[in-house]
N, C-alpha and C positions, 0 to 999 in steps of 0.2 A: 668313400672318402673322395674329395673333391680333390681334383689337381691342377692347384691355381695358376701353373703351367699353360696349362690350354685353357684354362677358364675365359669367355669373354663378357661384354656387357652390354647395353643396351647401345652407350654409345661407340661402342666399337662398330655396331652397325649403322652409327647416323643420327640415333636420334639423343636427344641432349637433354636430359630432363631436370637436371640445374639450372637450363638457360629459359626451359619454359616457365619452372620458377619465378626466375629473376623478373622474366618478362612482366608477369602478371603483377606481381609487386610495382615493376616501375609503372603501371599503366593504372593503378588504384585511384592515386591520386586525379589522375584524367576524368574517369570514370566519377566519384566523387563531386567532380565540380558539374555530373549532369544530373544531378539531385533535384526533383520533385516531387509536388504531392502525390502521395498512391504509392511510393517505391518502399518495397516491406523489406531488402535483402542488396545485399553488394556482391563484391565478384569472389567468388570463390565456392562458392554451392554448387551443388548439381542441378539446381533450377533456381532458374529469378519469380521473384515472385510481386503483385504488383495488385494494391487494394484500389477498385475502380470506386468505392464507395468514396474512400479516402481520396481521391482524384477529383470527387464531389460531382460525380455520375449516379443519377435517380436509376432509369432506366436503358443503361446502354446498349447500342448493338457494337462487336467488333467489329472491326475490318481490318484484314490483317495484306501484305503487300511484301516481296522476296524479289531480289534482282542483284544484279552486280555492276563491275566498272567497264567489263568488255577490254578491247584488244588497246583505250588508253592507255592503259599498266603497260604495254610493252614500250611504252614512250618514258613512263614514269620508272621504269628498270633499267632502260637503255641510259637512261638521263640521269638517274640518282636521284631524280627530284621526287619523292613521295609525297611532302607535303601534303598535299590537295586529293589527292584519289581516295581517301576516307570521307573526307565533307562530298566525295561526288557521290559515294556510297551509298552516305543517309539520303544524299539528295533525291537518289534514283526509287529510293523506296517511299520515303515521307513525301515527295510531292505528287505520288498517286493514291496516295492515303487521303491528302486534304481535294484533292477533285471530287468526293467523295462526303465531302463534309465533315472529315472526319478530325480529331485532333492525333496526331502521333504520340503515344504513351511512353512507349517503350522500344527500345533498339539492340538487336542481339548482333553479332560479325563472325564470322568465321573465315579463317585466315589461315591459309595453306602454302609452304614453302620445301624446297628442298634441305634447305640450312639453316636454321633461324639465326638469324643475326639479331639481338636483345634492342639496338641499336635502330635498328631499320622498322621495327617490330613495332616498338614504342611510338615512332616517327606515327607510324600510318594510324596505328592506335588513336594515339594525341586527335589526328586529323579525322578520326569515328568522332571524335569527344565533340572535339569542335563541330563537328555537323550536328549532333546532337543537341549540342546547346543552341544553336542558330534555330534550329525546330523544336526546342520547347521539350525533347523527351528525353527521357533516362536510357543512357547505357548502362544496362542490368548484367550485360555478360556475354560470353560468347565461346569462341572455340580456335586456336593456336595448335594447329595440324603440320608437323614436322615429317615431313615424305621422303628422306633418299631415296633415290631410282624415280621417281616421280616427276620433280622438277629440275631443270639444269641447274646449274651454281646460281646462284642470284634471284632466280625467278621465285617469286609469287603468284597467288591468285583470292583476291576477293568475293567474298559474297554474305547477304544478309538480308535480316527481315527488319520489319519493325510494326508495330500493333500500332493500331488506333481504336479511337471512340469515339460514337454519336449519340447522342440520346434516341430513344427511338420517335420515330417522324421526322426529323431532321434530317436526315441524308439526300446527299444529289447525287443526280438530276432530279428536278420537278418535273413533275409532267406538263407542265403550264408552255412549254418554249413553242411560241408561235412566229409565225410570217413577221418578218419586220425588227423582231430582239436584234439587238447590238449586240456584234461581239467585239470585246476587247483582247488586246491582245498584251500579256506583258512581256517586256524586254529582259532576252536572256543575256548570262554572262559569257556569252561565245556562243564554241562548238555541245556544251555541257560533256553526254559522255555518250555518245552515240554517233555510227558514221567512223567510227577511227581505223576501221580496216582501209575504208575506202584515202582515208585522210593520211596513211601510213603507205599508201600505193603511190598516192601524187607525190610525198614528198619524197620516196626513191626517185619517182622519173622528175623530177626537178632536180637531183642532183644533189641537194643542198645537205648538210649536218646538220643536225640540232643543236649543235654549239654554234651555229650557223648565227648572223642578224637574220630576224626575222624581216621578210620584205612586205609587210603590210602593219610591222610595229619595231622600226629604231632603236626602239632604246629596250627591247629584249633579243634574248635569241628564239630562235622557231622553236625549242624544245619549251622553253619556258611562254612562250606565247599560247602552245597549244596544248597546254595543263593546265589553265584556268579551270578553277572547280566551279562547277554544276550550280546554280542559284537554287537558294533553297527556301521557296515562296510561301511554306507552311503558315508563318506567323501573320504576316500582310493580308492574307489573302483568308484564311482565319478570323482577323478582325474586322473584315468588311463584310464577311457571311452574317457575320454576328451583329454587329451595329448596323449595318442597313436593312437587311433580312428582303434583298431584291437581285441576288445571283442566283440564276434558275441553275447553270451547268456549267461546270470547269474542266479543261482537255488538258492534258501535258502533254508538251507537244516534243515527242521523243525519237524510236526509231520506227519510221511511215510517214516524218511530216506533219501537214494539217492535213493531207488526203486520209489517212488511214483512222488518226488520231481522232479529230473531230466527229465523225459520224459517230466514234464510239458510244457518244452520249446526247446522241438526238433520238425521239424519237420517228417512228415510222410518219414517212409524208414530207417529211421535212430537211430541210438543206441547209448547208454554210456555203457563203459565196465573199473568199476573199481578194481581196485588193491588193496586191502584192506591193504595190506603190506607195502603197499608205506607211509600208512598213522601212526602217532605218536600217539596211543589213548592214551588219559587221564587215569590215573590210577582211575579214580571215576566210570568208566564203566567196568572195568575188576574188579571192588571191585565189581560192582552190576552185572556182570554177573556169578561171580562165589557166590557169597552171594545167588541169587537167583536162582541158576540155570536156567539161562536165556541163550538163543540157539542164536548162532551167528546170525542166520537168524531174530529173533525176535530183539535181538538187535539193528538193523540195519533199520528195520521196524520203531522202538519206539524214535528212539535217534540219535542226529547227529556223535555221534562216531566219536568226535573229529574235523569234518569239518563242517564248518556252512556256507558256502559260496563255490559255485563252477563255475568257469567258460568258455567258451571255446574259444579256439583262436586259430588261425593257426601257425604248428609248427616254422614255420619262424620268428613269432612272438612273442614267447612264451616269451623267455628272455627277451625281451622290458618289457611287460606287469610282469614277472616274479617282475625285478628290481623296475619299479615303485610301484608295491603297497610295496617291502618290505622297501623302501625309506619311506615310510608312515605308517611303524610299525606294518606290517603285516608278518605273519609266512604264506609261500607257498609252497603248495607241486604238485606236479605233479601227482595226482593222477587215470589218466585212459585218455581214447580215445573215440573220435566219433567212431563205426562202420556202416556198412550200416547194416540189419536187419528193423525188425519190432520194433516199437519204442518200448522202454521199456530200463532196466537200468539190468547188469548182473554183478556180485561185487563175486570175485576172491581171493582167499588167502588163509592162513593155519587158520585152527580154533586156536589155537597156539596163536591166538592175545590175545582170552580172557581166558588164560590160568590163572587157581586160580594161586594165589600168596600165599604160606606155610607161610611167614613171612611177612606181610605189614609194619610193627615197620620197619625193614630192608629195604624194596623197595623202600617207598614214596616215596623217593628222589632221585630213580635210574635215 
């Protein structure tokens, strides 16, 4: 006989499982609005499941892509602001899926906290959904991991996959990238989500709050400046593979830079040589290379420096491919060349770019 004196329960040790519940319920509807073709199941199965025929795939290859938000979350925890660290989520997965040729299908998250808070839960959720929908695939499901002793009060931690599909022969890189291809470069939405340890070190030795103004954007504060979520170039970038059929290879350009990142997808003999000049940086990186006295070369290493997507295409074709993605709301720059060489990536310019700014109150808005 039990003695419900001493008896305890689940949540007497922490864990809440009316609130995972709840969770799930309020997150349906999110999930729901990322419906398309190929989606055979909704959230609450023990597996998603997802018909490639029905997606109106003859012959697919997968590609499948796993990553997370990294040491961002500790901004977006300290700050309250969630919003956006879900859309950076799909971002960090789905835009190494389409470098690849591929379309993103499908999108799983798993989501790990000490507390769950139903409220906070939802928030980040919503911001999966929203990334979802911005890249064209189905949140099918995922995983709401409730840890006491794990996480301190408040803390979280993201992470996720997400599937893609190409028919087969369609996948990049081409083998074709020779001496002379264009690469273009497209314009990110900041920092995206990489580099924030380093980004979280300058802004203790600055001194400053994140309830702080930002000194390189006015009209927000430094927490909410440097939460901009991650661009998520799947769809743009997608439809210029597709109608012009003249993009040999696409880089996301993450944590390594264009040093690391580019070469990924050249073949052997062959080089990128970019022009750093060519390129528009964001004043959030010239605030943190001169805040931290951080060397053009490390910069470049640590942070997309303004380009988060780069591609290459033959100069004949450049303008095609130019036109289309900025028809699709994309800023293009031209930024460097294939050469022949030993593979690897060589970035060209005045240091000049991350020259300190004496008045930021003045610049922001130059």
């Amino acid at each position: 006989m039990t003695n419900s004196k001493n008896s305890i329960t689940y949540a007497d040790a922490g864990v809440d499982i009316d609130a995972g519940n709840a969770l799930v319920e309020r997150i349906k509807p999110a999930a729901k609005r990322t419906k398309r073709p190929g989606v055979m199941s909704g959230l609450g199965g023990f597996g998603a499941l997802f018909d490639l025929k029905g997606a109106g795939y003859t012959d697919p290859i997968l590609v499948a892509a796993t990553d997370g938000v990294g040491t961002k979350l500790r901004i977006a925890i300290d700050t309250g602001n969630v919003d956006g660290v879900g859309v950076d989520l799909v971002a960090m997965c789905v835009n190494d899926l389409v470098v690849q040729g591929a379309e993103p299908v499908f999108f799983l998250d798993y989501f790990a906290t000490g507390k769950l808070d139903v409220k906070q839960g939802s928030d980040i959720v919503a911001g999966i959904a929203e990334g979802c929908r911005q890249a064209g695939c189905a949140l099918l499901g995922g995983e709401t991991a409730e840890m006491p002793g794990m996480y301190a009060t408040g803390d979280y931690d993201l992470a996720g996959f997400a599937v893609g599909a190409a028919e087969r022969g369609q996948l990049l890189p081409k083998t074709d990238i020779a001496e002379g291809d264009v690469i273009l470069g497209l314009a990110s939405a900041g920092i995206h989500s990489n580099g924030y340890s380093l980004v979280r070190h300058i802004v203790e030795m600055s001194g400053l709050s994140y309830g702080a103004s930002a000194p390189f954007d006015k009209e927000r504060t430094l927490g909410e400046a440097l939460l901009d979520p991650t661009r998520i170039y799947v769809k743009s970038v997608l439809a210029a593979i597709r109608e012009t059929g003249a993009i040999k290879a696409l880089a996301h350009i993450t944590g390594g830079g264009f040093p690391e990142n580019i070469p990924r997808v050249l073949p052997d003999g062959m080089a990128a040589a970019i022009d750093l000049s060519a390129i528009h940086v964001p004043h959030v990186f010239a605030w943190l290379a001169a805040q931290g006295g951080v060397a053009r070369d490390e910069m470049l290493r640590t942070f997309n420096c303004g380009v988060g997507m780069v591609l290459a295409v033959e100069p004949s074709n450049a303008e095609v491919v130019r036109s289309r993605l900025q028809g699709a709301g994309e800023t293009v720059l031209a930024v460097g060349r294939i050469v022949e060489g030993a593979k690897g990536c060589t970035v060209r310019g005045s240091a000049g770019t991350w020259a300190a700014r004496e008045d930021w109150s003045a610049t922001h808005n130059a």
